[in-house]
N, C-alpha and C positions, 0 to 999 in steps of 0.2 A: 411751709415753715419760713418761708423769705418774707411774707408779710408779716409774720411774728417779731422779726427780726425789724424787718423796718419801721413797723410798729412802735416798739421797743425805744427803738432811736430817735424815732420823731417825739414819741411823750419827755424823754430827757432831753433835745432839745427845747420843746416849748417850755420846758420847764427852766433849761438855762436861761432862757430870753423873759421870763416874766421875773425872775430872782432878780437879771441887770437892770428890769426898767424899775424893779421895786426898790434897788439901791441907789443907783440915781437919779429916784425923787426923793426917798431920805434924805440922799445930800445936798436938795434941790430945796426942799424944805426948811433942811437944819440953816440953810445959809439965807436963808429967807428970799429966795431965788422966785420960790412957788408957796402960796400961802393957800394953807387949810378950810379959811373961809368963802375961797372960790368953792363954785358948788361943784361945777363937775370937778377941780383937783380933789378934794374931798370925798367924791364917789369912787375916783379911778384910787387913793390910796387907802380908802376904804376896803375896794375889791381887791384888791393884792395884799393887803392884810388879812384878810377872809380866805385865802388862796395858799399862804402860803406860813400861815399862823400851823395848822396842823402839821407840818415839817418839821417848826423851827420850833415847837412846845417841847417837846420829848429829849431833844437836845440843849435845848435851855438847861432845862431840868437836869442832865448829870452834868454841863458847863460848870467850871466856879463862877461866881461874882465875880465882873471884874472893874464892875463902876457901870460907866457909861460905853464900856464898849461892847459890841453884838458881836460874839465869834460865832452863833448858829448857821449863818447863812453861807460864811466861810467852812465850815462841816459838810454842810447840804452840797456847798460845790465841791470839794472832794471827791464829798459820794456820788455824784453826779459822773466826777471823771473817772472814777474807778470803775461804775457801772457800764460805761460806756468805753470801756478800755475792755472789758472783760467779754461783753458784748462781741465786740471785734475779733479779738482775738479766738473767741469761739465760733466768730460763724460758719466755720466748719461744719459745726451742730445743723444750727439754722439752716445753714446753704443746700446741704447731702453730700460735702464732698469728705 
């Protein structure tokens, strides 16, 4: 059960670490920092869009409108830290103790 457990930990990890590189090239973007019509910028915000589109759809969807602002991904990291708080605090389960 401890590789369950670390398992677990590691996919929420990588998943925190592709969310950060996926906002700060949004913001890397918006500021015209990094532009679109590079081919690989375009591939890599491509593939983080492709990655992390099925997260952020479902929570869109009950979000209000708020204009221009994305609160999905601030949801996702929430959920991310709850999971990973609940995680911990169980591995009792996980562990056998």
């Amino acid at each position: 059960m401890t590789t369950l457990f670390q398992a677990l930990m590691l996919i929420l990890d990588i998943l925190w670490f592709i969310m950060i590189a996926h906002i700060i090239m949004s913001w890397l973007i918006n500021f015209q920092v990094l532009n679109l019509r590079q081919p690989l910028v375009a591939q890599v915000w491509d593939g983080l869009n492709r990655l992390l589109e099925p997260l952020y759809r479902p929570i869109r969807s009950i979000l209000p409108d708020l204009g221009g602002i994305d609160l999905a991904p601030l949801v996702v990291f929430i959920g991310i830290i709850i999971l990973q708080r609940a995680l911990v605090n169980n591995a009792g389960f996980f562990l056998g103790y």
